[in-house]
C-alpha positions as a Markdown table, in Angstrom:
| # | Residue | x | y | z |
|---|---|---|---|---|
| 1 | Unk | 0.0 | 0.0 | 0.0 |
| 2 | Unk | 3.3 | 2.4 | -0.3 |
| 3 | Unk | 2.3 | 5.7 | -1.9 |
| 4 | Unk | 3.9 | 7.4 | -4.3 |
| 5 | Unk | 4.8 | 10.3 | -2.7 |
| 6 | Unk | 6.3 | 9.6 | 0.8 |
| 7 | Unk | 6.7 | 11.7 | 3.5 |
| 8 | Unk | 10.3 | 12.4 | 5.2 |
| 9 | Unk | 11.3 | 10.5 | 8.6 |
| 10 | Unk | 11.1 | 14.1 | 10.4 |
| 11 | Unk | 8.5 | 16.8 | 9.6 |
| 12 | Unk | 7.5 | 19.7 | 11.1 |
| 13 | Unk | 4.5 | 21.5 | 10.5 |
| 14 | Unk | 4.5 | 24.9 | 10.2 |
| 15 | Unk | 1.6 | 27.6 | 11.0 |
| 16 | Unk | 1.8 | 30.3 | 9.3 |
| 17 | Unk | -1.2 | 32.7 | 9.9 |
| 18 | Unk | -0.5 | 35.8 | 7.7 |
| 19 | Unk | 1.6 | 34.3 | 5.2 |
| 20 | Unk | 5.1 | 36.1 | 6.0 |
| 21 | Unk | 6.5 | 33.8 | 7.7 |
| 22 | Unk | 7.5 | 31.3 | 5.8 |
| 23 | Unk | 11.3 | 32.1 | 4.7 |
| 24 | Unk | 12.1 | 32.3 | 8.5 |
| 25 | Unk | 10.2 | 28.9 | 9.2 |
| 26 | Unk | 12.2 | 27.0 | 6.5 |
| 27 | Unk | 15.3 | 28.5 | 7.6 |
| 28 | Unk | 15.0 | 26.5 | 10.6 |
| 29 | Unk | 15.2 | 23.6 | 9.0 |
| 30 | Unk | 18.4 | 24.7 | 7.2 |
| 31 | Unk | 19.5 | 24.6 | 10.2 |
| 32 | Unk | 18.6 | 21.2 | 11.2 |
| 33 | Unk | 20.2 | 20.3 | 7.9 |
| 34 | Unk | 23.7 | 22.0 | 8.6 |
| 35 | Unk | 23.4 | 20.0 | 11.8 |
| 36 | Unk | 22.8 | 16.7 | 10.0 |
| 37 | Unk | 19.4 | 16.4 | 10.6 |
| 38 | Unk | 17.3 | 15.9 | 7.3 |
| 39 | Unk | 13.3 | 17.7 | 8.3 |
| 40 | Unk | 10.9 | 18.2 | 5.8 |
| 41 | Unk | 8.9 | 21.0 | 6.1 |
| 42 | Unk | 4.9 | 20.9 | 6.0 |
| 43 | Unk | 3.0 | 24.2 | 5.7 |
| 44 | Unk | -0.4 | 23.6 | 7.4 |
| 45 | Unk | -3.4 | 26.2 | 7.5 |
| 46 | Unk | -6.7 | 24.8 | 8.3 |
| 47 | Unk | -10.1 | 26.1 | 6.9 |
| 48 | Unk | -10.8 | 27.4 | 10.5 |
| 49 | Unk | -7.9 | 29.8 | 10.1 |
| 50 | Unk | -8.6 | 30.5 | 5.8 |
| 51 | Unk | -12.4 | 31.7 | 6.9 |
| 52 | Unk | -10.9 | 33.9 | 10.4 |
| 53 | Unk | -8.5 | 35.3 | 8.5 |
| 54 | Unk | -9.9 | 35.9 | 5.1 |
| 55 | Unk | -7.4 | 34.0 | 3.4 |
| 56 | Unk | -7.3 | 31.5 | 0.5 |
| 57 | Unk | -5.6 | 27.9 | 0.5 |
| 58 | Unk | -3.3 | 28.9 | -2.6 |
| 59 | Unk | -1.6 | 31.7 | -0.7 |
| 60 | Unk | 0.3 | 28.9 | 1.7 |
| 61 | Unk | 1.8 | 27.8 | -1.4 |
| 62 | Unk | 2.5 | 31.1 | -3.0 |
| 63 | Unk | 4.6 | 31.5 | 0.5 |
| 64 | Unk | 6.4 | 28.5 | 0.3 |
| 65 | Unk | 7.5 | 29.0 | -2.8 |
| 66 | Unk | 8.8 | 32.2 | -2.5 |
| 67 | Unk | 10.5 | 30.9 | 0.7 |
| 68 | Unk | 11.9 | 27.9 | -1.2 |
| 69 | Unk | 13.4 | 29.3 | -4.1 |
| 70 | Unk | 14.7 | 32.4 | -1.9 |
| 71 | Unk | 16.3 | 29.4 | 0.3 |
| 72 | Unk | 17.5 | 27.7 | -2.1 |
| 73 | Unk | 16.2 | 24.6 | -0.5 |
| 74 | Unk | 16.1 | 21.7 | -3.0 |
| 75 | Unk | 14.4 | 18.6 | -1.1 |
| 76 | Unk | 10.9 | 17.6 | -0.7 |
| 77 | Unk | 8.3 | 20.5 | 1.2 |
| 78 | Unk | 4.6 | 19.9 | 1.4 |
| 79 | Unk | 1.3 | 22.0 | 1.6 |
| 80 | Unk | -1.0 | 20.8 | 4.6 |
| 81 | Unk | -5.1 | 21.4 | 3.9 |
| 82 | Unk | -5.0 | 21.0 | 7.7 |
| 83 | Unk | -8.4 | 19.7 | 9.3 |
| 84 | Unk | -9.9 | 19.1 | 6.5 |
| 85 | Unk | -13.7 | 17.4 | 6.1 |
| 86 | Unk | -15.6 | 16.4 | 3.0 |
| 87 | Unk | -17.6 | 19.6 | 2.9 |
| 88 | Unk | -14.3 | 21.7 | 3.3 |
| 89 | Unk | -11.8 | 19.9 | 1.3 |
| 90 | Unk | -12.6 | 20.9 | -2.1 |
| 91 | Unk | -11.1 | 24.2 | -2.0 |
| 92 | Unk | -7.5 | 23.2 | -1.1 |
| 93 | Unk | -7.5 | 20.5 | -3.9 |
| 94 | Unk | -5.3 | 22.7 | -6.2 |
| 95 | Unk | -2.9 | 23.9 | -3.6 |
| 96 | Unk | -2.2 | 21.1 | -1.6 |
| 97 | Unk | -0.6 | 17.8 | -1.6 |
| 98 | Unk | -0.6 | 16.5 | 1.8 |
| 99 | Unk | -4.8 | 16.2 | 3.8 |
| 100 | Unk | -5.0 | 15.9 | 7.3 |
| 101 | Unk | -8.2 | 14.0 | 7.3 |
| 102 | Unk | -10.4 | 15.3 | 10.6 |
| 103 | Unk | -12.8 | 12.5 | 11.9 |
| 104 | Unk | -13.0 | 13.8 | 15.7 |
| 105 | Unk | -16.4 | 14.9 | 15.2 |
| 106 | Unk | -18.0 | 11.6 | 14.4 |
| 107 | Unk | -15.7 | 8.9 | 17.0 |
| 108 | Unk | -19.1 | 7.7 | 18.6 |
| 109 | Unk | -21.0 | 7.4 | 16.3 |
| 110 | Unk | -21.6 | 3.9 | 16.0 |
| 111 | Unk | -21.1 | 1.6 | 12.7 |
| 112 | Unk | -24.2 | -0.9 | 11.8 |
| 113 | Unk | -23.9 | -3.5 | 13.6 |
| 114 | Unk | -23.6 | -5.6 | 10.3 |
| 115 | Unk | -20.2 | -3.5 | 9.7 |
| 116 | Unk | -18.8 | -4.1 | 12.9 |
| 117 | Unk | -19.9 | -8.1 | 12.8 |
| 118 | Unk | -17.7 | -8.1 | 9.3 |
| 119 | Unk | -15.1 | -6.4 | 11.0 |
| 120 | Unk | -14.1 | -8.3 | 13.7 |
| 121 | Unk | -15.3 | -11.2 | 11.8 |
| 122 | Unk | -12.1 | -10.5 | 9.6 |
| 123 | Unk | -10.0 | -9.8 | 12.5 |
| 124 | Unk | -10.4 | -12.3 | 15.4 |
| 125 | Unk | -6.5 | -11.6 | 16.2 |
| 126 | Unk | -7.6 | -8.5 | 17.7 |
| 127 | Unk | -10.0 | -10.6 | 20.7 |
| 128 | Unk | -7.7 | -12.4 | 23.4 |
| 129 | Unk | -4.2 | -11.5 | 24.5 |
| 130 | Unk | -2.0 | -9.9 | 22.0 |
| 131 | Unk | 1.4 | -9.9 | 21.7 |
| 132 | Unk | 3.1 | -6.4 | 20.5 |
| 133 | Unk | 7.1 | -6.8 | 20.2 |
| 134 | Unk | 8.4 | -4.5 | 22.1 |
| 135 | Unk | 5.1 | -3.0 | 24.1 |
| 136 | Unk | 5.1 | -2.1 | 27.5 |
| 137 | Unk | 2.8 | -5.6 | 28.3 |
| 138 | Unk | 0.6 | -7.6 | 26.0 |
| 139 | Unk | -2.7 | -6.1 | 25.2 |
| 140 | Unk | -6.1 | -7.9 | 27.0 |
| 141 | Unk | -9.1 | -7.3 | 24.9 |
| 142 | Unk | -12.3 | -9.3 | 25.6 |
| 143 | Unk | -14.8 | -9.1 | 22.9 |
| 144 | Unk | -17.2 | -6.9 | 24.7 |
| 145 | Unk | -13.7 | -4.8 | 24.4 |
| 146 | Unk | -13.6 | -5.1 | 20.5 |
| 147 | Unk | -17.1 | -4.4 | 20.3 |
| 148 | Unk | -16.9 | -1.8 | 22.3 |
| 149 | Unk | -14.0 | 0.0 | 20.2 |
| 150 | Unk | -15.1 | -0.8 | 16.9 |
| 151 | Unk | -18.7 | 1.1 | 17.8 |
| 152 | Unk | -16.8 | 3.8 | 18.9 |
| 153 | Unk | -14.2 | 4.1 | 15.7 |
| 154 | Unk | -15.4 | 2.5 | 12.8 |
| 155 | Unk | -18.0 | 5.1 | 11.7 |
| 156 | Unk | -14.9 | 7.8 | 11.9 |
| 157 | Unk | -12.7 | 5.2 | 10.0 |
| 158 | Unk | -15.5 | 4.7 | 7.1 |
| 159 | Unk | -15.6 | 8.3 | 6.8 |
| 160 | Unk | -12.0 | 9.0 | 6.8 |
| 161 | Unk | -11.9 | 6.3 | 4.2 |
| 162 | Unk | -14.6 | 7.8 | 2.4 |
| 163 | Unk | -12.7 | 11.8 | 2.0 |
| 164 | Unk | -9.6 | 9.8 | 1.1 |
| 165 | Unk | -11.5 | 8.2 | -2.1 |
| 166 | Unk | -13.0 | 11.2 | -2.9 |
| 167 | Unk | -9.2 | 13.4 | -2.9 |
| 168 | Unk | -8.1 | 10.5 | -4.7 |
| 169 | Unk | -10.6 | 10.7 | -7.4 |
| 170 | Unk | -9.9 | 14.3 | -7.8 |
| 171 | Unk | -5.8 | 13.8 | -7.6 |
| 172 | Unk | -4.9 | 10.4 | -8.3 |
| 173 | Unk | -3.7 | 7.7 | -5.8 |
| 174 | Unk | -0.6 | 8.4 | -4.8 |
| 175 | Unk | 0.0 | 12.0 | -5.4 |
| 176 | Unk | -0.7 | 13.2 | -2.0 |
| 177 | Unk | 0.1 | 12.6 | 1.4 |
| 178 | Unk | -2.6 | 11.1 | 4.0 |
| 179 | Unk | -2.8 | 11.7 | 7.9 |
| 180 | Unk | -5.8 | 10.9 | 9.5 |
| 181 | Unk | -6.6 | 13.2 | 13.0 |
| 182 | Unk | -8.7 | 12.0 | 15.7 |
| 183 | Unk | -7.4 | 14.2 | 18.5 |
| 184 | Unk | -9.6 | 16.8 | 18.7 |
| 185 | Unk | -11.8 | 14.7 | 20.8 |
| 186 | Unk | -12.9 | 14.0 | 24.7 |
| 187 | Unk | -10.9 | 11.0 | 25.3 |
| 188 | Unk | -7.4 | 10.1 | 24.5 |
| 189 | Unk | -7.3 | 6.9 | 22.3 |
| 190 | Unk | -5.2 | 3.9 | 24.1 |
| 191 | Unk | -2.7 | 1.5 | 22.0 |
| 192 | Unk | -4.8 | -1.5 | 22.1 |
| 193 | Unk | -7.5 | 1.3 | 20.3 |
| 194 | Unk | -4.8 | 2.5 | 18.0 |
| 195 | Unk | -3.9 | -0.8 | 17.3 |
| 196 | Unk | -8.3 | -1.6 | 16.3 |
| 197 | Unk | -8.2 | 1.8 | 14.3 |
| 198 | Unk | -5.5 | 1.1 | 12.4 |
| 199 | Unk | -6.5 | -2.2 | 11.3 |
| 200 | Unk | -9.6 | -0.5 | 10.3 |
| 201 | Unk | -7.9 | 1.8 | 8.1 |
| 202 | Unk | -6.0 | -0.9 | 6.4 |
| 203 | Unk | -9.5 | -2.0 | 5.9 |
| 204 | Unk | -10.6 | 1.1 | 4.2 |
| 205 | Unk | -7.3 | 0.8 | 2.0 |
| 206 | Unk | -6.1 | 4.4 | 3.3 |
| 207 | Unk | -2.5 | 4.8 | 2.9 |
| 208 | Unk | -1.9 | 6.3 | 5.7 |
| 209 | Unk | 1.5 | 8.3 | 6.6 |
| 210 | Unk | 0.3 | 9.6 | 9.7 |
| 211 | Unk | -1.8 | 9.7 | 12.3 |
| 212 | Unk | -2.8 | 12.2 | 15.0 |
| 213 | Unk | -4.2 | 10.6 | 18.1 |
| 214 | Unk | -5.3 | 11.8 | 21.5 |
| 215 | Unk | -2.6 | 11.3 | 24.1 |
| 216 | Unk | -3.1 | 10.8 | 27.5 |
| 217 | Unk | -2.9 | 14.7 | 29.1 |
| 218 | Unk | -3.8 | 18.1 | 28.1 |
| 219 | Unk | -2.0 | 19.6 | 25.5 |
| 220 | Unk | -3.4 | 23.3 | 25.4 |
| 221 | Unk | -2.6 | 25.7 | 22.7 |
| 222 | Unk | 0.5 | 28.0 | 23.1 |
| 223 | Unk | 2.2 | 26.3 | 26.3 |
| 224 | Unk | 3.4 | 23.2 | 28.0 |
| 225 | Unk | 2.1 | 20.0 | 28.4 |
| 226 | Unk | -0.2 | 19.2 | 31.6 |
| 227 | Unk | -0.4 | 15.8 | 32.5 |
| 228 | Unk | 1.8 | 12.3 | 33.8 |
| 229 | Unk | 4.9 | 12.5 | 31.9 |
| 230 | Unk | 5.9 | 9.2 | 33.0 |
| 231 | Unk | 2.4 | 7.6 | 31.8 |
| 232 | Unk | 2.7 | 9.7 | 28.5 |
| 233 | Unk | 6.4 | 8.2 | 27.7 |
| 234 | Unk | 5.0 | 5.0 | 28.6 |
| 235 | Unk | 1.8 | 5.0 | 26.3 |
| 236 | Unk | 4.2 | 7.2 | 23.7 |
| 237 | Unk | 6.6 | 3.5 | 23.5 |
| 238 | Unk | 3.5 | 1.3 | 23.4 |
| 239 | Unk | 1.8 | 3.6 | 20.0 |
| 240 | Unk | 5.2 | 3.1 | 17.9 |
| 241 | Unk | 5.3 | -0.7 | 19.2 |
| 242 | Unk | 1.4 | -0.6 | 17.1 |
| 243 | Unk | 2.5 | 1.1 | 14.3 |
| 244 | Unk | 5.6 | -0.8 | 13.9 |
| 245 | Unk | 3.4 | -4.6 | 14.4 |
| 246 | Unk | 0.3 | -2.7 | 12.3 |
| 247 | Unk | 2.5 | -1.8 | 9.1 |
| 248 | Unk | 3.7 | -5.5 | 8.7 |
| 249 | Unk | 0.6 | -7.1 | 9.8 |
| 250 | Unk | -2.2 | -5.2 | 7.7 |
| 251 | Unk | 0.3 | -3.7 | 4.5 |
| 252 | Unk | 0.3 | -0.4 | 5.8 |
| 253 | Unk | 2.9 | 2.4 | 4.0 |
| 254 | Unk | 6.0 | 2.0 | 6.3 |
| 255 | Unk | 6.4 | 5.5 | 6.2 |
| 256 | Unk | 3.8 | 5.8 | 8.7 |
| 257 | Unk | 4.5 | 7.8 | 11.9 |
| 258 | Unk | 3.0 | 9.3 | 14.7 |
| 259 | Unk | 1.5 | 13.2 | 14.7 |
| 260 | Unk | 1.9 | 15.3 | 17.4 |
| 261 | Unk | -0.2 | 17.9 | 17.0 |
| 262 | Unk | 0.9 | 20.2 | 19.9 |
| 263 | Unk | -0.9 | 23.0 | 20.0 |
| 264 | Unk | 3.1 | 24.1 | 20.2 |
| 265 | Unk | 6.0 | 24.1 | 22.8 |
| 266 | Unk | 5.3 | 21.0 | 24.8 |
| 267 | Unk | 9.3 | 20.9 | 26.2 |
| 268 | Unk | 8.5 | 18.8 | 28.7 |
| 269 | Unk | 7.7 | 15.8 | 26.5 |
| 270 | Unk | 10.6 | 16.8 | 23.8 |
| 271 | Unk | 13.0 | 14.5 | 25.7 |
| 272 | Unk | 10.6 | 11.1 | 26.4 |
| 273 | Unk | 10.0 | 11.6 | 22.7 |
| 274 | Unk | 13.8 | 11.6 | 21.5 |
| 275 | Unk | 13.8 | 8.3 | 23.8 |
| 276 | Unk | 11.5 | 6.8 | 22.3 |
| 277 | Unk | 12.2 | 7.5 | 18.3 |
| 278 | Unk | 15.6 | 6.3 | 19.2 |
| 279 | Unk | 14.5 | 3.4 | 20.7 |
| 280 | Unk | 12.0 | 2.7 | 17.8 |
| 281 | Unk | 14.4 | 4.2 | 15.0 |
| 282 | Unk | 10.7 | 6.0 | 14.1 |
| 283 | Unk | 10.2 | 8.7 | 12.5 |
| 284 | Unk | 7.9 | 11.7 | 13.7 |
| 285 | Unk | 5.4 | 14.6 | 12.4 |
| 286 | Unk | 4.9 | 17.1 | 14.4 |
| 287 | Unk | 2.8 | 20.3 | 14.5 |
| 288 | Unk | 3.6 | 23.4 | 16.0 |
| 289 | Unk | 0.3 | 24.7 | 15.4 |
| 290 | Unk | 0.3 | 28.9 | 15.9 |
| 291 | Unk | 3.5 | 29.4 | 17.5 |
| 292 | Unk | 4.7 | 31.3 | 14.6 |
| 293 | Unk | 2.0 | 33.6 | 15.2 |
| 294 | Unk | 2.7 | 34.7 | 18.7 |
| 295 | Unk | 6.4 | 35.0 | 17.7 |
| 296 | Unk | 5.9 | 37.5 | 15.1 |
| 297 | Unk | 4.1 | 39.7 | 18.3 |
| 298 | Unk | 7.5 | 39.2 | 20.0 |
| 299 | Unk | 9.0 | 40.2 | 17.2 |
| 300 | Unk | 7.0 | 43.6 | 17.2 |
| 301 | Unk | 7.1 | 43.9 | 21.0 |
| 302 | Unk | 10.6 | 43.5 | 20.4 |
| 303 | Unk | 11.2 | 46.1 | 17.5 |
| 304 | Unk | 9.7 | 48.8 | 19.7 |
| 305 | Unk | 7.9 | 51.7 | 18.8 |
| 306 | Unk | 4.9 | 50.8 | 16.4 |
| 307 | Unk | 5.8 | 47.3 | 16.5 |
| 308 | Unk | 5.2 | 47.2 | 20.7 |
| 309 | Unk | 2.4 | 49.8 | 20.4 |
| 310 | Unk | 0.9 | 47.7 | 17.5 |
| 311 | Unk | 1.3 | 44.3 | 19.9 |
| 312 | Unk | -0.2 | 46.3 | 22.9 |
| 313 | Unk | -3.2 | 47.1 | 20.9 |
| 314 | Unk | -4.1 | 43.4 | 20.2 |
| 315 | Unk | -3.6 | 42.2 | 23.2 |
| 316 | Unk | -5.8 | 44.9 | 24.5 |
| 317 | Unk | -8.5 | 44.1 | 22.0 |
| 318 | Unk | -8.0 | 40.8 | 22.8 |
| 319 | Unk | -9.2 | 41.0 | 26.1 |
| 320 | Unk | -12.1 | 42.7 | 25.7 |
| 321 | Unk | -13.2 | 40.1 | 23.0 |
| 322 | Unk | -11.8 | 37.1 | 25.2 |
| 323 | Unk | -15.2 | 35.2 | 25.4 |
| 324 | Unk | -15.8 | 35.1 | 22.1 |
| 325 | Unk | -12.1 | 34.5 | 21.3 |
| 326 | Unk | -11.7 | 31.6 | 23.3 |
| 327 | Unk | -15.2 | 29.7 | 22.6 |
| 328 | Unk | -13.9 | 27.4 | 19.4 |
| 329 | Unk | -11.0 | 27.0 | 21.7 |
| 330 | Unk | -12.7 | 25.4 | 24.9 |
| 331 | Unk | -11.2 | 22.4 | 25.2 |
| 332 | Unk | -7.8 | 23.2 | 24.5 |
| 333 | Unk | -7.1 | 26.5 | 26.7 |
| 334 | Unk | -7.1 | 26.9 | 30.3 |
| 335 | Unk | -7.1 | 30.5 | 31.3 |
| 336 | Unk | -7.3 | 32.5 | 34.9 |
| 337 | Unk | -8.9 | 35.4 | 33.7 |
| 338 | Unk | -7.7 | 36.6 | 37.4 |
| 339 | Unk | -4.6 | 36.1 | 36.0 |
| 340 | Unk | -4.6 | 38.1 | 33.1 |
| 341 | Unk | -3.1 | 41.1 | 32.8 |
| 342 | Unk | -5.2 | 44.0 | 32.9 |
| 343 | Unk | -4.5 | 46.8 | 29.3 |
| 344 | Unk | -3.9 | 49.6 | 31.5 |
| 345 | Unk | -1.0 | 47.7 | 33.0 |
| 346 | Unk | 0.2 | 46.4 | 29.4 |
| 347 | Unk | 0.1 | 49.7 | 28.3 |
| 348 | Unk | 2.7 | 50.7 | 30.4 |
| 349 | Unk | 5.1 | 48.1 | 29.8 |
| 350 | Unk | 8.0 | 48.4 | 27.9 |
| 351 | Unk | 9.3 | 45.8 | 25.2 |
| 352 | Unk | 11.1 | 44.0 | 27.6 |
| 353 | Unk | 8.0 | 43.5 | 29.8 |
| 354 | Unk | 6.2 | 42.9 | 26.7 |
| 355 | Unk | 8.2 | 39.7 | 25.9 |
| 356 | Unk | 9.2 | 38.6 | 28.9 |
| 357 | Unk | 5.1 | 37.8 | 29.4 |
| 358 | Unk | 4.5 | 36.6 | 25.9 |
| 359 | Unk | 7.8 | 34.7 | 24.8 |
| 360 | Unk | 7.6 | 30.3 | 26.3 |
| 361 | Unk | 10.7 | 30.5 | 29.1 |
| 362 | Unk | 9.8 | 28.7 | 31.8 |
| 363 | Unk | 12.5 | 29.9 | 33.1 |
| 364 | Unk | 11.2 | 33.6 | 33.8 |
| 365 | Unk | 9.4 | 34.4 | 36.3 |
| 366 | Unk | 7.4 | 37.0 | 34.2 |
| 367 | Unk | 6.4 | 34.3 | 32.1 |
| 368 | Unk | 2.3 | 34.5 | 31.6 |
| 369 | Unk | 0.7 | 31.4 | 29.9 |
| 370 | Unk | -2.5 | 32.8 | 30.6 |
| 371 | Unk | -1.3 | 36.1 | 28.9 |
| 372 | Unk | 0.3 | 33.9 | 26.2 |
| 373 | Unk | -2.7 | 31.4 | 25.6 |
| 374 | Unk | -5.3 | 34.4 | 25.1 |
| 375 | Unk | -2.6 | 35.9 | 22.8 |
| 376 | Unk | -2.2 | 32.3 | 20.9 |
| 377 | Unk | -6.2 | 32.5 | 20.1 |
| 378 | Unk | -6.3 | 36.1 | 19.2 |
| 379 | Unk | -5.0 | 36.3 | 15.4 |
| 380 | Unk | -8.8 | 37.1 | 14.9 |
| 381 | Unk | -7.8 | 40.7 | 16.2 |
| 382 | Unk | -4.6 | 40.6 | 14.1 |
| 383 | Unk | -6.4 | 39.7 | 10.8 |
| 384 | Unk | -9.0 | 42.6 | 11.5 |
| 385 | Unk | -6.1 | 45.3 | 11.5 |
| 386 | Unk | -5.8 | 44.4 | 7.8 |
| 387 | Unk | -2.7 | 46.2 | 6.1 |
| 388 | Unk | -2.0 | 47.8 | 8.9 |
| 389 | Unk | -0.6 | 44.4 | 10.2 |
| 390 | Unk | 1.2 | 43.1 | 7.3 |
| 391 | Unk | 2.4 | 46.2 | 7.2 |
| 392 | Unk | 4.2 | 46.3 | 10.6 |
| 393 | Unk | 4.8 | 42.8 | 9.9 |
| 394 | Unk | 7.0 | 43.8 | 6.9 |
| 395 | Unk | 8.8 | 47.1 | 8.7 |
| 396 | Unk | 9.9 | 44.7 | 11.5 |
| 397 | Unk | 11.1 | 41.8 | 9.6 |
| 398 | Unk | 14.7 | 41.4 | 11.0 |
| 399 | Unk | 12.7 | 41.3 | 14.7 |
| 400 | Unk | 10.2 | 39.0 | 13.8 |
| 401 | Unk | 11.9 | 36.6 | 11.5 |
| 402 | Unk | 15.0 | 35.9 | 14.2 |
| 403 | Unk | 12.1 | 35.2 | 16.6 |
| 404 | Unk | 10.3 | 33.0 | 14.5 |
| 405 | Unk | 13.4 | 30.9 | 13.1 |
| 406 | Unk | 15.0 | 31.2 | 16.8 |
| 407 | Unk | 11.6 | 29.0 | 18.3 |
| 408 | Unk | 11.4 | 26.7 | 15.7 |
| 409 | Unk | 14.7 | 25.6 | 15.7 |
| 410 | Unk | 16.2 | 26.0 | 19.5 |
| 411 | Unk | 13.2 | 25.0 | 20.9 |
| 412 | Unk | 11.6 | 22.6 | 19.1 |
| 413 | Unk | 14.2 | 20.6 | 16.4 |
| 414 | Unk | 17.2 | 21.0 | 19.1 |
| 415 | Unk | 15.6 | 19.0 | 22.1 |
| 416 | Unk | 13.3 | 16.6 | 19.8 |
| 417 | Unk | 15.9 | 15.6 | 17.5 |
| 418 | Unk | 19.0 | 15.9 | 19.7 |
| 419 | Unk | 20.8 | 18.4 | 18.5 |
């Protein structure tokens, strides 16, 4: 089931709100490369982000391109139609060549119980104990288990299966690159799960490259992880020890990975990760979702003058549209409004203060991930100043794009790949 076009070992994908970012994100993987660390990059932008923003899917690659040839970079780079669903996808057809399939929205609702007899039917290896090389312990699923799971995940699957066929007829097999996402959801989904889903995929003759499940902890946008590290290394082993045993047992590309979608700048699980892709020899996808975004406000803060009266302005704009900014957000922020600052007192700050607040360092004790998470949903406010914006964007480029390059590469490619 190998695809044509394969994805690299090591991605990253790249946010890139306003569309100016992109020379400085791909210069952090020159970087890597100069280190001897070979990342592909993938520049994702979800319909979510297209409609806040007023943007169109060909503009990504417009950026990329520009970025590429200004780069010179000469290996592979892909275009993400990021969260994409059937009644979304059509647009990003032309522009992209890599669909991150979103099924969250439908992982409950069940199968017929005729397609969930013929599944397990086909797969009575997946009742009983089973034996994962290299798992954490073998995997105990009753059939009230199985059952269980496949109501649960099939439904999702079928679908997925169903938006893949339908890019496919439009592009061609093999001309694109296929994750499937199911981590925008309540409950994270356990290895012996991963294990049912991907058999169902196989089923549904996706060839998948990656997949973005729900781990175990809460992995909120803009700042660290919350949750058991220990118990996230542990379950972290036990998913590559499935998608090792899945590709050979159900002909799946053996290019696939896991996707971390990470909301951006989980540190704290950076170095269980490197363990474990060593351990594995696996490769890795991983998303850094809008940190780009808030770097180019450090960047501004940074720059002074209009730049930090420009960043002090969204913020403050922000917060009096923090309801409505943080509503598609609710399950992935967590945010003392006590705790935020208040615009009077941002309005004194200087640019130091500014970015001392907003910039990840645990570090410092001005550090505010409450400031920071508000600021992570807020392009909305951003995209509203227009030109004005892009603008400021463009007369503090040297700021921003040393910020930008700086977090993608010294905090994210350095402790994940070991550099």
């Amino acid at each position: 089931m190998n695809p044509k076009i394969n994805l690299g070992k090591f991605s990253l994908g790249m946010g890139d709100r306003f569309a100016h970012q992109a020379k400085a994100q791909l210069q952090a993987c020159v970087l890597a490369e100069k280190n001897g660390a070979h990342v592909t990059p993938v520049w994702n932008k979800s319909n979510r982000e297209h409609t806040i923003i007023g943007s169109e899917p060909a503009s990504v690659r417009a950026a990329a391109q520009k970025a590429v040839k200004e780069l010179g970079w000469k290996k592979p780079w892909h275009i993400d139609a990021d969260h994409i669903r059937l009644e979304t996808v059509d647009k990003f057809l032309d522009s992209s060549d890599f669909f991150t399939i979103d099924v969250a929205d439908s992982i409950g609702k069940s199968a017929s119980s005729e397609a969930i007899e013929k599944f397990l039917g086909h797969h009575p290896e997946l009742v009983g104990k089973i034996v994962i090389p290299n798992a954490s312990d073998a995997f105990k699923v009753s059939r009230a288990d199985a059952e269980r799971i496949a109501a649960k995940y099939l439904f999702a699957v079928q679908e997925a299966g169903g938006i893949y066929r339908h890019i496919a007829e439009k592009k061609g097999d093999g001309k694109f690159i296929t994750e499937v996402s199911m981590d925008e959801t309540d409950s994270p989904q356990t290895p012996p799960e991963l294990l049912m889903i991907l058999a169902m995929m196989a089923g549904e003759k996706i060839p998948l490259q990656t997949i973005a499940p729900k781990f175990t902890g809460r992995f909120n946008k803009g700042v660290d992880y919350v949750g058991d590290i220990k118990q996230f290394e542990k379950e972290f082993n036990d998913d590559l020890a499935v998608i090792a045993y899945a590709i050979r047992e159900y002909n799946l590309p053996d290019t696939l990975k896991l996707s971390v979608h990470s909301g951006s700048d989980k540190f704290s699980i950076y170095a269980p990760i490197r363990r474990a892709l060593q351990k594995f020899e696996a490769g890795l996808h991983i998303k850094t979702a809008g940190t780009s975004w808030l770097e180019e406000l450090i960047g501004l803060a940074e720059a002074g003058g209009e730049g930090l009266k420009l960043a002090k302005e969204i913020y403050a704009d922000a917060l009096d549209h923090k309801d409505e900014l943080c509503a598609p957000y609710a399950t992935v922020i967590d945010i003392d409004a006590k705790k935020l600052p208040t615009r009077e007192q941002v309005s004194g700050w200087n640019s130091q203060q500014f970015v001392s607040a907003l910039r990840h360092d645990q570090k410092c004790k001005d550090f505010n991930p409450h400031f920071r998470q508000l600021l992570h949903v807020g392009f909305k406010i951003a995209a509203k100043k227009g030109d004005r914006y892009l603008k400021m964007l463009e007369s503090c480029e040297d700021s921003v794009a040393r910020n930008v390059t700086t977090n993608l590469y010294d905090r994210h490619l350095k402790p994940l790949l070991g550099l």
